[in-house]
ZARO-580920 format. One record per residue (C-alpha): residue number from 1; residue in one letter; y, z, x. Coordinates in pm, 1 decimal. Layout:
! ZARO-580920
<NUM,A,<Y,Z,X>>
...
END
This chain:
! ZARO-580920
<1,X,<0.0,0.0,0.0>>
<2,X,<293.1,-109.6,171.6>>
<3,X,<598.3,90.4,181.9>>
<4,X,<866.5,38.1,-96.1>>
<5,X,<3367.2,-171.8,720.3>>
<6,X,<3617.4,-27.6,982.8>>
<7,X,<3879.3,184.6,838.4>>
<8,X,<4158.9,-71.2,791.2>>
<9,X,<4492.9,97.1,945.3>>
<10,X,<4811.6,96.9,816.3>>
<11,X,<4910.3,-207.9,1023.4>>
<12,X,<4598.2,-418.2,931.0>>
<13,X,<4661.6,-359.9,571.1>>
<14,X,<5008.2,-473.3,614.6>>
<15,X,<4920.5,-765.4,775.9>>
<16,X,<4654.9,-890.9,511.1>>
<17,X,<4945.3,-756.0,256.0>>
<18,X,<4789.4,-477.3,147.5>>
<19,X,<4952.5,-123.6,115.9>>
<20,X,<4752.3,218.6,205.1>>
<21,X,<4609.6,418.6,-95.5>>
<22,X,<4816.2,726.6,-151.7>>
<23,X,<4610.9,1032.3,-189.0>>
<24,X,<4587.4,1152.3,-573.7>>
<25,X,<4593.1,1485.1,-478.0>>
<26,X,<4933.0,1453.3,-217.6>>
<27,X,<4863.0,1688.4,51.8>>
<28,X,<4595.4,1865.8,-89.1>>
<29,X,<4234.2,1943.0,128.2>>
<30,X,<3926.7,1809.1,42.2>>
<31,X,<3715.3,2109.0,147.3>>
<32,X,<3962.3,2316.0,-112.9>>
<33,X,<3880.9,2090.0,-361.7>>
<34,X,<3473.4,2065.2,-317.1>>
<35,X,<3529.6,2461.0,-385.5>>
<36,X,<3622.4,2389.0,-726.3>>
<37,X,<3326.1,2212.6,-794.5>>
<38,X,<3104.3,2467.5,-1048.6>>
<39,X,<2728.1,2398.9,-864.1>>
<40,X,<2845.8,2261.2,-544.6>>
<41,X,<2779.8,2438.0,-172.4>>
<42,X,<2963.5,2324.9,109.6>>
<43,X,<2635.9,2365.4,373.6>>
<44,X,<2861.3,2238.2,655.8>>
<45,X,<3123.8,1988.2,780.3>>
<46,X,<2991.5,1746.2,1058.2>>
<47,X,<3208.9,1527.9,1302.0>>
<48,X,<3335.6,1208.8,1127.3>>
<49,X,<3521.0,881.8,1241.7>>
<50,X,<3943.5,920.3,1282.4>>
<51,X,<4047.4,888.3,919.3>>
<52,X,<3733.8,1040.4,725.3>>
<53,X,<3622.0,1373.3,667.0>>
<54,X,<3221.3,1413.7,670.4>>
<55,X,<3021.4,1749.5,476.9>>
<56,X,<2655.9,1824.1,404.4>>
<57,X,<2625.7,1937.6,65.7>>
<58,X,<2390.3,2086.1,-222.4>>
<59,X,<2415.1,2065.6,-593.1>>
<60,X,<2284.2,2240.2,-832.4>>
<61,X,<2046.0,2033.2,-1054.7>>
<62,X,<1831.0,2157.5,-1374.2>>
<63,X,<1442.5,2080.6,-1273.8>>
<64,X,<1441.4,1942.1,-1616.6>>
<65,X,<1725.6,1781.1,-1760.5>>
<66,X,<1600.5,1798.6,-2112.4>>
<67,X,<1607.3,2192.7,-2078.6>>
<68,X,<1942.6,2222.6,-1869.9>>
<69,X,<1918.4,2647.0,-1919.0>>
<70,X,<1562.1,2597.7,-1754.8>>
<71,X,<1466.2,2624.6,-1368.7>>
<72,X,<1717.3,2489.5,-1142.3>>
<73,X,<1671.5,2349.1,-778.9>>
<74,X,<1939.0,2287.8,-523.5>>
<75,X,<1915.8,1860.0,-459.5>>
<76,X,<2119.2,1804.0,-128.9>>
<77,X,<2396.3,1538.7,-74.9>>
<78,X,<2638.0,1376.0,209.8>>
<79,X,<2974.2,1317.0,108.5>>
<80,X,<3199.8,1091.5,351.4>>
<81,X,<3574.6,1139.0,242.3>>
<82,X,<3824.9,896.8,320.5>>
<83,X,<4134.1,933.4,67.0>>
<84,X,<4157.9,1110.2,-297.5>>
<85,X,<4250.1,793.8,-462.1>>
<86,X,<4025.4,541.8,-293.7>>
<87,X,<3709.7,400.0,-489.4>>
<88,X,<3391.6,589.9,-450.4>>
<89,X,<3054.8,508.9,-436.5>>
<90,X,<2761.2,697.8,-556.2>>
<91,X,<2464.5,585.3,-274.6>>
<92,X,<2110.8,677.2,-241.2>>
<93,X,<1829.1,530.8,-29.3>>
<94,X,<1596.8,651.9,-319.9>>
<95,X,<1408.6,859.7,-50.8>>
<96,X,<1590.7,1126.4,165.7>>
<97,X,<1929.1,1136.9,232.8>>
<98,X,<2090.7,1034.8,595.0>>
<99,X,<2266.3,1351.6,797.5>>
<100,X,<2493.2,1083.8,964.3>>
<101,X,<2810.6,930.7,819.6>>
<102,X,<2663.1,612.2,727.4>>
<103,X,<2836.9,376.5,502.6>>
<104,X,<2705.1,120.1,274.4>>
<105,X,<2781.1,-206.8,245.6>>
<106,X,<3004.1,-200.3,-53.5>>
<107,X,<3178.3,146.6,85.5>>
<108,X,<3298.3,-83.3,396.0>>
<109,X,<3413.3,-348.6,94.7>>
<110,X,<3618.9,-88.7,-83.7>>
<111,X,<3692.3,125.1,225.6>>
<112,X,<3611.2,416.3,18.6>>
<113,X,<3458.3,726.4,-50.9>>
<114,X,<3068.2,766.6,-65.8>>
<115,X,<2841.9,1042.0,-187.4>>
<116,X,<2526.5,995.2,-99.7>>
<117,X,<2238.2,1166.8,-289.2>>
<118,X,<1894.4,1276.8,-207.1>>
<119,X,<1629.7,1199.9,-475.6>>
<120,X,<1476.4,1440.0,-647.4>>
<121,X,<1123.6,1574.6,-469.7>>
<122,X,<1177.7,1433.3,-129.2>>
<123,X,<1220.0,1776.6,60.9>>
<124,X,<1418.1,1949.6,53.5>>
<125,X,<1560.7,1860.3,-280.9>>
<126,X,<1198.1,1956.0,-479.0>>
<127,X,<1187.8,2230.3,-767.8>>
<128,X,<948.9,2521.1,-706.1>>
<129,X,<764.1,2556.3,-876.1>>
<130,X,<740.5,2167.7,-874.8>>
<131,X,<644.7,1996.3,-1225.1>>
<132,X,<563.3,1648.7,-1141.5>>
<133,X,<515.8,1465.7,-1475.7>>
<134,X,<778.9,1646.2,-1633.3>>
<135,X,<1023.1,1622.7,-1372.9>>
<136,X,<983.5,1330.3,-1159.9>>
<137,X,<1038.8,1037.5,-1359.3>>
<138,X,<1313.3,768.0,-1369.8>>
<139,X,<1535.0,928.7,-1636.2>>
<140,X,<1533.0,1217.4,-1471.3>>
<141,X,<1645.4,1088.5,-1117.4>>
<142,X,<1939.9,890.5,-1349.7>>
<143,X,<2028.5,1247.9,-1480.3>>
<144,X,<2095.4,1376.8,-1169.5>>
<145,X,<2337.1,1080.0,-1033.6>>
<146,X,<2471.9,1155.5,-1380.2>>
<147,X,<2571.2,1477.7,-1315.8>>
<148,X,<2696.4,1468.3,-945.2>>
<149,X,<2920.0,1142.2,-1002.8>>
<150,X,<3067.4,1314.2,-1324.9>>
<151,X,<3133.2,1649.4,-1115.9>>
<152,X,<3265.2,1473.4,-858.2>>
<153,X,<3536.1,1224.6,-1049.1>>
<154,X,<3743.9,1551.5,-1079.7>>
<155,X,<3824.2,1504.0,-760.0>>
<156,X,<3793.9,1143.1,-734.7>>
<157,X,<3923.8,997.9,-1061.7>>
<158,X,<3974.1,658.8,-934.2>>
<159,X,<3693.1,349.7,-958.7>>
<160,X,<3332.3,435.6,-891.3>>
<161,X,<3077.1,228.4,-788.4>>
<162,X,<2667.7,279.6,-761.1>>
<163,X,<2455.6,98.7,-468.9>>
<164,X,<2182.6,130.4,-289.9>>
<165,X,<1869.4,-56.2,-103.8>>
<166,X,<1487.5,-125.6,-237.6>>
<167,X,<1413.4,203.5,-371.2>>
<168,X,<1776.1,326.0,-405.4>>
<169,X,<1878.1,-12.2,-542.0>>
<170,X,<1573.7,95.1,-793.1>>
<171,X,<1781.8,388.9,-875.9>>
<172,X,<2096.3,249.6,-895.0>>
<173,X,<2002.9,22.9,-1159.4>>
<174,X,<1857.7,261.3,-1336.6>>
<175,X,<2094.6,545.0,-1309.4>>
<176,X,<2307.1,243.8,-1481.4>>
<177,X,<2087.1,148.2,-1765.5>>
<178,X,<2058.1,526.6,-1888.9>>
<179,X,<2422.1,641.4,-1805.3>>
<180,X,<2605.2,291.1,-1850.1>>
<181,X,<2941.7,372.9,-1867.7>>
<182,X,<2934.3,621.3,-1552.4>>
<183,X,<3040.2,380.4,-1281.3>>
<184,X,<3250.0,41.5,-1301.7>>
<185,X,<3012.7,-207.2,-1095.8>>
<186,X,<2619.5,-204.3,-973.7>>
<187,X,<2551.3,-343.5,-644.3>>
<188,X,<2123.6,-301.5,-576.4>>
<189,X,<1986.2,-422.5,-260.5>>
<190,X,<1637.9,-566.8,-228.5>>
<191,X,<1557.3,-386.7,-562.1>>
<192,X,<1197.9,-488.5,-742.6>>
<193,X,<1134.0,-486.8,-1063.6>>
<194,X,<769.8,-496.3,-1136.6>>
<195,X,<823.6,-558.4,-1521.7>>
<196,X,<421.8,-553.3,-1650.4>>
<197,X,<196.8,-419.5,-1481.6>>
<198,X,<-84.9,-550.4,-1342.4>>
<199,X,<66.3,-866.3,-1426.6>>
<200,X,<117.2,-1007.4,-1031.1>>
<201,X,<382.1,-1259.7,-873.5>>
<202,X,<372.5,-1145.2,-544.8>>
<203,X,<63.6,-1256.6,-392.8>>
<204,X,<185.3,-1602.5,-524.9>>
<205,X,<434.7,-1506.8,-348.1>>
<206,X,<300.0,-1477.7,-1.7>>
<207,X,<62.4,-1737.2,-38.4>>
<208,X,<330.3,-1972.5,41.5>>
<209,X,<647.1,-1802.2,228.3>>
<210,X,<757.4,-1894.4,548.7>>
<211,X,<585.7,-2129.7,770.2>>
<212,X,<230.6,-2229.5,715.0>>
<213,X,<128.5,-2190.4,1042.3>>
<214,X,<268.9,-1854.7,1107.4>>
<215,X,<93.7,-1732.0,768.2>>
<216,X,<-232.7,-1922.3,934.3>>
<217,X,<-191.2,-1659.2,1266.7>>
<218,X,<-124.4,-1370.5,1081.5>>
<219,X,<-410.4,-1380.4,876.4>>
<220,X,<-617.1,-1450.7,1164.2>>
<221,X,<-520.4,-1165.7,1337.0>>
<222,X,<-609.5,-959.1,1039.9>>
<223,X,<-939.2,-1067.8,1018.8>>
<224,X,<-995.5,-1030.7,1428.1>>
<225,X,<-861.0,-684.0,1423.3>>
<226,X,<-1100.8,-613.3,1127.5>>
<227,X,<-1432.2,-740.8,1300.1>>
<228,X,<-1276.8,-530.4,1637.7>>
<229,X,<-1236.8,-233.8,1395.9>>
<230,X,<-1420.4,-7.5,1650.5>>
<231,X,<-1220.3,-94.0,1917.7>>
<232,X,<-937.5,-35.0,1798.6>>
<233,X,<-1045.2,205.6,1616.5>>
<234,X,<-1124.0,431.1,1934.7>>
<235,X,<-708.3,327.3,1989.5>>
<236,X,<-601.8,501.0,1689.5>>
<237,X,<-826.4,774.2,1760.9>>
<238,X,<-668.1,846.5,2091.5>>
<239,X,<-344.2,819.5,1899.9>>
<240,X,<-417.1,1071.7,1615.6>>
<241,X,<-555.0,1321.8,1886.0>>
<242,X,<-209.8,1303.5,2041.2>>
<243,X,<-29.4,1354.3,1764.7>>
<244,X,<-222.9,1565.2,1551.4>>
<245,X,<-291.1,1363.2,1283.1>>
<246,X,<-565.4,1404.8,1003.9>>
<247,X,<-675.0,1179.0,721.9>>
<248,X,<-795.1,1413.1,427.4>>
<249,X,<-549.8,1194.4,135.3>>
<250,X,<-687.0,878.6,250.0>>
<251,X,<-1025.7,982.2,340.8>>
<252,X,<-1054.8,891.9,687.9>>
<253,X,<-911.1,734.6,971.0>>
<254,X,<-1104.7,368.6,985.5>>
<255,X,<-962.9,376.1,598.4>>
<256,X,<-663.5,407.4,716.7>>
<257,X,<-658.4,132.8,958.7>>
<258,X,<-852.1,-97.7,723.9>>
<259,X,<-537.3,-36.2,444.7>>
<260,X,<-283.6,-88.4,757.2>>
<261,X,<-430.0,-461.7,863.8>>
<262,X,<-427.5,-528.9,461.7>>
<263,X,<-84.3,-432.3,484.8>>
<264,X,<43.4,-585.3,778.8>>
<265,X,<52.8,-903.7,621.8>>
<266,X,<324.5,-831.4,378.1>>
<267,X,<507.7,-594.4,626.5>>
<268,X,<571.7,-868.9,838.2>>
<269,X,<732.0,-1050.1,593.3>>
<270,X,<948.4,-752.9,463.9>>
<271,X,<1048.9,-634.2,815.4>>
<272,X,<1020.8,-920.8,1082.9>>
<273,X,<1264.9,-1232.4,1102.7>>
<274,X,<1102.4,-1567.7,1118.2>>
<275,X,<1112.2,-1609.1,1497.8>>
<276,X,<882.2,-1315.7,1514.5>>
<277,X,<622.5,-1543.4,1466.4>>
<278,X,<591.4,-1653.1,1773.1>>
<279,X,<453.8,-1265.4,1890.5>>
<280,X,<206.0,-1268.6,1688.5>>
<281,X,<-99.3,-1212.5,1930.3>>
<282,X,<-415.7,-1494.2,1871.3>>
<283,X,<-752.8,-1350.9,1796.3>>
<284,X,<-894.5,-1206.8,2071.0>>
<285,X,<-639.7,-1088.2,2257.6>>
<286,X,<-640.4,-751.7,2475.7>>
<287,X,<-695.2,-449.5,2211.5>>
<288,X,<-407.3,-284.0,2370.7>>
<289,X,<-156.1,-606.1,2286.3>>
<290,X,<-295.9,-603.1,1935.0>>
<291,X,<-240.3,-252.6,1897.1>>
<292,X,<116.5,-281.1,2027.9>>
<293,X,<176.1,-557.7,1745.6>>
<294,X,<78.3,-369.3,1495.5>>
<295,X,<289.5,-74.0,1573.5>>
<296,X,<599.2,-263.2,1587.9>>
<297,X,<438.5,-432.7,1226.7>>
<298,X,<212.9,-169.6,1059.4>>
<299,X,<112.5,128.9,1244.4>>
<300,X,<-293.8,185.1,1205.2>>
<301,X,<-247.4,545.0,1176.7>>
<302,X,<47.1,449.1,887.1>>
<303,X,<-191.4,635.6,652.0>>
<304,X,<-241.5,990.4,834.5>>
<305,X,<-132.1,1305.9,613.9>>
<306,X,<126.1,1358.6,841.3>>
<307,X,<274.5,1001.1,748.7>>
<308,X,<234.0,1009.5,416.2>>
<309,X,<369.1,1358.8,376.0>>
<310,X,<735.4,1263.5,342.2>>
<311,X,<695.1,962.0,143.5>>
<312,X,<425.8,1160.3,-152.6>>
<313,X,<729.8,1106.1,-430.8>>
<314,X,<799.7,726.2,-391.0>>
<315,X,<358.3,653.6,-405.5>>
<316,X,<332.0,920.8,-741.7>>
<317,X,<626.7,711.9,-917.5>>
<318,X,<483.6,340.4,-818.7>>
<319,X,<143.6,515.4,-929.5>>
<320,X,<285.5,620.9,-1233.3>>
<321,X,<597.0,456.2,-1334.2>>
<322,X,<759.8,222.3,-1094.1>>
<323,X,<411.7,-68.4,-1079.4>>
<324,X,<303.0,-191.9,-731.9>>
<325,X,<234.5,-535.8,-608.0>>
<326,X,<-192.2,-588.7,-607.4>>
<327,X,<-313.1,-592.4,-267.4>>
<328,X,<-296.4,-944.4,-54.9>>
<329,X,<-685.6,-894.8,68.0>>
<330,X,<-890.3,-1239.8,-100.0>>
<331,X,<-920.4,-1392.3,242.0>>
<332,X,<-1043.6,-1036.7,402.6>>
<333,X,<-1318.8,-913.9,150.7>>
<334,X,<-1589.5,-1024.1,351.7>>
<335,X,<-1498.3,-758.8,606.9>>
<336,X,<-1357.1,-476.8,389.2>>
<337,X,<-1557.3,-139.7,374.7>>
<338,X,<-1307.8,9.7,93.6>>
<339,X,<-1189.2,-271.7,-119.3>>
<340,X,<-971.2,-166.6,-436.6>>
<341,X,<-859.5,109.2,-301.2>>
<342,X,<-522.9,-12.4,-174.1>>
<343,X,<-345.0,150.4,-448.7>>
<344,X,<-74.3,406.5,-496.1>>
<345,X,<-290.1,665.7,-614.8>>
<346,X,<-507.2,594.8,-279.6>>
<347,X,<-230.3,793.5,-111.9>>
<348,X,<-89.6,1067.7,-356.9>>
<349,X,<-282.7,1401.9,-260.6>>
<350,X,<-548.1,1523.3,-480.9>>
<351,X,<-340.1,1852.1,-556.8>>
<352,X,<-96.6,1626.1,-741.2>>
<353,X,<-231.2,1550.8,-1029.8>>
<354,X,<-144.4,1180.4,-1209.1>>
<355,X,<-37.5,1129.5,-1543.3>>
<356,X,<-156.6,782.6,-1725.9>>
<357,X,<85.7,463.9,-1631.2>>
<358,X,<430.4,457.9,-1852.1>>
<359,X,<330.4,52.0,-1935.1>>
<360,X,<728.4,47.2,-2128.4>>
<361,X,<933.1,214.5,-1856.5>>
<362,X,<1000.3,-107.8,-1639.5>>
<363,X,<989.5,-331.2,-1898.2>>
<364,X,<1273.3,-136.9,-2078.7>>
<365,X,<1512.1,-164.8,-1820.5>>
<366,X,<1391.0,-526.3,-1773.2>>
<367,X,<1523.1,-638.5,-2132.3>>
<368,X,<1838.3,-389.6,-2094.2>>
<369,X,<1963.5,-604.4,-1793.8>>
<370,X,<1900.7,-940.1,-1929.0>>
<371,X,<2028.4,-772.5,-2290.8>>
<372,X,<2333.0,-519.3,-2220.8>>
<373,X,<2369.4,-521.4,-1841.2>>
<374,X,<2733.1,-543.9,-1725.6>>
<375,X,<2887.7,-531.6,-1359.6>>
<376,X,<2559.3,-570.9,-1207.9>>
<377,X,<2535.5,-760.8,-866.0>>
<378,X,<2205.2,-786.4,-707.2>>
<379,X,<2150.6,-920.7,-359.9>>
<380,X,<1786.1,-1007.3,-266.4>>
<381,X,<1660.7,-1252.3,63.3>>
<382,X,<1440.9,-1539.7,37.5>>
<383,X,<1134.8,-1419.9,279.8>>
<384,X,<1109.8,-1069.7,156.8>>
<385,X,<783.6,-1032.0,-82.0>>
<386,X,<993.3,-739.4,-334.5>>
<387,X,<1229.7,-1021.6,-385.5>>
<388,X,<929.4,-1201.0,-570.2>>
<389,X,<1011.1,-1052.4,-874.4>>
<390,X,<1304.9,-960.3,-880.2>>
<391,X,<1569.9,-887.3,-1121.8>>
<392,X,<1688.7,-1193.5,-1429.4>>
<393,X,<2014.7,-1175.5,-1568.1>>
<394,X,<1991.4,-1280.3,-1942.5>>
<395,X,<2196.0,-1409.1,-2203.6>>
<396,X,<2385.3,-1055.9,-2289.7>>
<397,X,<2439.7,-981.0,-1903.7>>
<398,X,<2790.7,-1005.7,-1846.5>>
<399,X,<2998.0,-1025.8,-1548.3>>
<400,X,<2677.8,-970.2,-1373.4>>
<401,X,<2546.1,-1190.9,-1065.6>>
<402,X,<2256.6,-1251.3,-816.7>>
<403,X,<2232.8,-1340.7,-455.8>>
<404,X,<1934.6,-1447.2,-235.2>>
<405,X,<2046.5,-1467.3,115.3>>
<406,X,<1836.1,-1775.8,313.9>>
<407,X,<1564.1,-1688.8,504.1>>
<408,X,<1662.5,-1281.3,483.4>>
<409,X,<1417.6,-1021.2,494.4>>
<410,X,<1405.7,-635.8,334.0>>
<411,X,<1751.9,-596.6,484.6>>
<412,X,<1937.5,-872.6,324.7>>
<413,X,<2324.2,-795.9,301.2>>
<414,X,<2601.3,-985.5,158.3>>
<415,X,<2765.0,-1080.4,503.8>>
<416,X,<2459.4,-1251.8,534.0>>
<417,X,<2520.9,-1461.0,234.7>>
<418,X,<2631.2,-1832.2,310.8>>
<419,X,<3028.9,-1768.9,347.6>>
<420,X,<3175.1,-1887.8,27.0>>
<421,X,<2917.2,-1680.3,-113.7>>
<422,X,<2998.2,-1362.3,29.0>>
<423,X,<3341.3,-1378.7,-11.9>>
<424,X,<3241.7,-1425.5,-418.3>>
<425,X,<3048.7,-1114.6,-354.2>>
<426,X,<3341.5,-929.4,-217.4>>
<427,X,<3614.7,-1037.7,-434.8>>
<428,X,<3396.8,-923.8,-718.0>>
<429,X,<3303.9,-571.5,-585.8>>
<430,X,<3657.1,-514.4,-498.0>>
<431,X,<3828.9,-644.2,-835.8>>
<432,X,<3554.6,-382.5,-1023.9>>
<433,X,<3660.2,-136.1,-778.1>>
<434,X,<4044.2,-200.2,-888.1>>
<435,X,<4128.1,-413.9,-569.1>>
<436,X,<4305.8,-711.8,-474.4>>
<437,X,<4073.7,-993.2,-321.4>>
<438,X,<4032.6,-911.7,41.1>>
<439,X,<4164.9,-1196.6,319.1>>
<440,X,<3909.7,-1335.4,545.0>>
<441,X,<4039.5,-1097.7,795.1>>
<442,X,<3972.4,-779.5,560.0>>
<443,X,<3636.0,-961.5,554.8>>
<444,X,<3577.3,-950.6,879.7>>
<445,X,<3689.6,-573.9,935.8>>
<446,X,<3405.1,-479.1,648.2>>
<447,X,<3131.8,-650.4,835.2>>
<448,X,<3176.4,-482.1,1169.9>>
<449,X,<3159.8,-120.2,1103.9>>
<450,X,<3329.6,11.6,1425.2>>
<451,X,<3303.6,374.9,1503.0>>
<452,X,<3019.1,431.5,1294.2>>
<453,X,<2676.2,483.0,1372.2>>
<454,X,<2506.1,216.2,1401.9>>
<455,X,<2306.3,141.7,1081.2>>
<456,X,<2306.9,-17.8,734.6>>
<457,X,<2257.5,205.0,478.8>>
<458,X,<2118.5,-51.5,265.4>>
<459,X,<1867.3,-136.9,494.5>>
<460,X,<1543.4,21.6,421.4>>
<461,X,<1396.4,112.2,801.6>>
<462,X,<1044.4,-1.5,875.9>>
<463,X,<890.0,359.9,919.7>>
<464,X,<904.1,406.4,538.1>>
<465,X,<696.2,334.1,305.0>>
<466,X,<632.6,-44.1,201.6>>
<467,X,<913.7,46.6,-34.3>>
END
């Protein structure tokens, strides 16, 4: 089961003829104001980039937002704080949230604000005791973005955006179909949307991306390093040892490495650009070279305990809720000891107990985008396997859009977009986010995020799940 701007200174913005936001709240201090926030703890304030003010947070969250007087847990956020009166955008990866101030692509768009929210049940943001069919589902995850985003617009009463990438671009659309009127625009990255299940596009899908002769090596390699299994088998072995892994969720460590080679296949595709074909070892080469390919791909031990530990929430909702693509494994049944069993369930532990499959939760937010969705722009790329079903506008989507950027992978962007493209992108995030069109020098200024660390939080990093 695979795994689900600068700051513009006053004299930039002067020469693109813009003029600096003024801060709602004059002179006032941000810090003063998250202590008027009923719910909210200021953990600590971190080191930020010259213009931006950077605190770890928790909020206060019912377990269950049907029974708000109920148990409560304390879900933890990021907030990066630029200016009172700037846009803000409500971010989550749909996994854990970064400690660094990372900022998304549409925050660098609107130079603005961005609180950025840790899902529910990815530690430490779990209730104890922890309720899993009541409490982790899709409405309630929208809830919680619910609540933060309307605590926080007394301090920020300006335009709000919602964003995120595969998982959190997940969330973000559906944090918008329950609570519709909370933000002014939708920006989801990479997102699936795996309407029926077990209803399958992607192994169409991957049948015929990319070039043939690069899907012709891969699978070869798959079926080498399956017939080598005790080879490198003894590798990942060694490797546990060192690392202490153990293998009780998946069973054991050669059914772990089988579900990894399944796997690597669509990894590839999600992670690697094209020219990365051209590394792709041939059958028979050196068991250390093969093993070095696959963890820069699909690590064989991917499946330990230890791996899968962080990651329990996102299998128990695609096992439950969210669907799963079938596993791409037709051409490697000859040589499989544990076929079928590439599944989400395969990797939630047994002390977790599974509820039956909600059949009507994706296909409701299916029909509400093509039927009500509003403000909605998705971005997807052309090689990634999630983007083979991805999101349809319909006929009662309005001002709503969708982007596939050439050749992108899992961490398609809209700078990648062809330009005329992305600059359609931007002038619509930034007119929802109550902004003049930006000049193709503001343009370039949001794609080079100077004095940040370096990372996209959109981009989905390849020691995640498939997700």
């Amino acid at each position: 089961m695979r795994r689900l701007l600068t700051v513009l200174s006053t004299a930039v913005l002067a020469a693109v003829g813009l003029t600096p936001v003024a801060s709602a709240a004059g002179d006032g201090d941000i810090a003063a104001a998250l202590a008027t926030v009923p719910g909210l703890t200021v953990v600590k304030e971190d080191p930020a980039p010259a213009g931006y003010r950077f605190f770890e947070l928790t909020f206060t969250q019912p377990a269950d937002h049907r029974h708000p007087g109920g148990p409560k847990f304390e879900q933890r956020y990021t907030l990066l704080h630029r200016d009172f009166s700037a846009p803000t955008v409500a971010f989550t990866s749909g996994y854990n949230v970064s400690l660094s101030p990372n900022r998304s692509e549409p925050t660098r768009i609107v130079d603005g604000n961005q609180l950025s929210m840790e899902y529910r049940y990815f530690t430490p943001s779990r209730p104890q005791p922890a309720d899993w069919s009541h409490d982790l589902t899709i409405w309630q995850a929208a809830a919680d973005e619910h609540a933060a985003v309307q605590a926080f617009k007394k301090i920020y009463p300006g335009k709000w955006l919602a964003t995120g990438g595969s998982k959190g671009g997940m969330t973000a659309t559906y944090f918008r179909r329950f609570f519709p009127d909370d933000v002014n625009g939708t920006i989801p990255y990479v997102a699936p949307n795996d309407v029926i299940d077990p209803l399958d596009k992607y192994n169409r899908f991957l049948a015929n991306v990319g070039d043939p002769a690069c899907r012709a090596s891969l699978k070869a390699l798959q079926r080498d390093a399956l017939k080598r299994r005790d080879e490198l088998g003894a590798l990942a072995a060694d490797d546990a040892a060192r690392k202490g892994y153990t293998f009780t969720t998946v069973g054991s460590i050669d059914e772990s490495l089988e579900i990894s080679v399944i796997d690597s296949y669509f990894a590839f595709w999600q992670y690697q650009p094209a020219s990365a074909c051209a590394s792709i070892p041939r059958a028979g080469a050196p068991a250390a070279d093969v093993w070095a390919w696959f963890e820069q791909v699909e690590s064989l031990n991917t499946y330990s305990d230890q791996e899968l530990e962080p990651f329990v929430p996102y299998y128990y909702q695609a096992a439950v809720q969210l669907g799963s693509p079938e596993a791409y494994d037709s051409y490697l049944r000859d040589l499989l000891r544990y076929p079928g069993t590439d599944v989400p369930s395969t990797f939630v532990p047994a002390s977790v107990k599974l509820p039956r499959f909600d059949f009507l939760a994706m296909p409701d937010v299916d029909f509400w985008v093509k039927a009500h969705g509003r403000q909605l722009l998705f971005v997807y790329g052309s090689n990634d396997p999630w983007g083979a079903e991805p999101f349809e506008l319909g006929y009662g989507s309005r001002d709503s859009y969708r982007y596939f950027v050439p050749g992108g992978n899992h961490g398609s962007t809209i700078a990648q977009l062809p330009a005329a493209q992305a600059a359609e992108a931007t002038a619509t995030i930034r007119r929802w986010a109550g902004l003049p069109a930006a000049s193709s020098r503001s343009l370039a200024s949001a794609a080079a995020p100077a004095a940040f660390p370096d990372f996209d939080a959109n981009q989905v990093l390849a020691d995640r799940p498939r997700l």
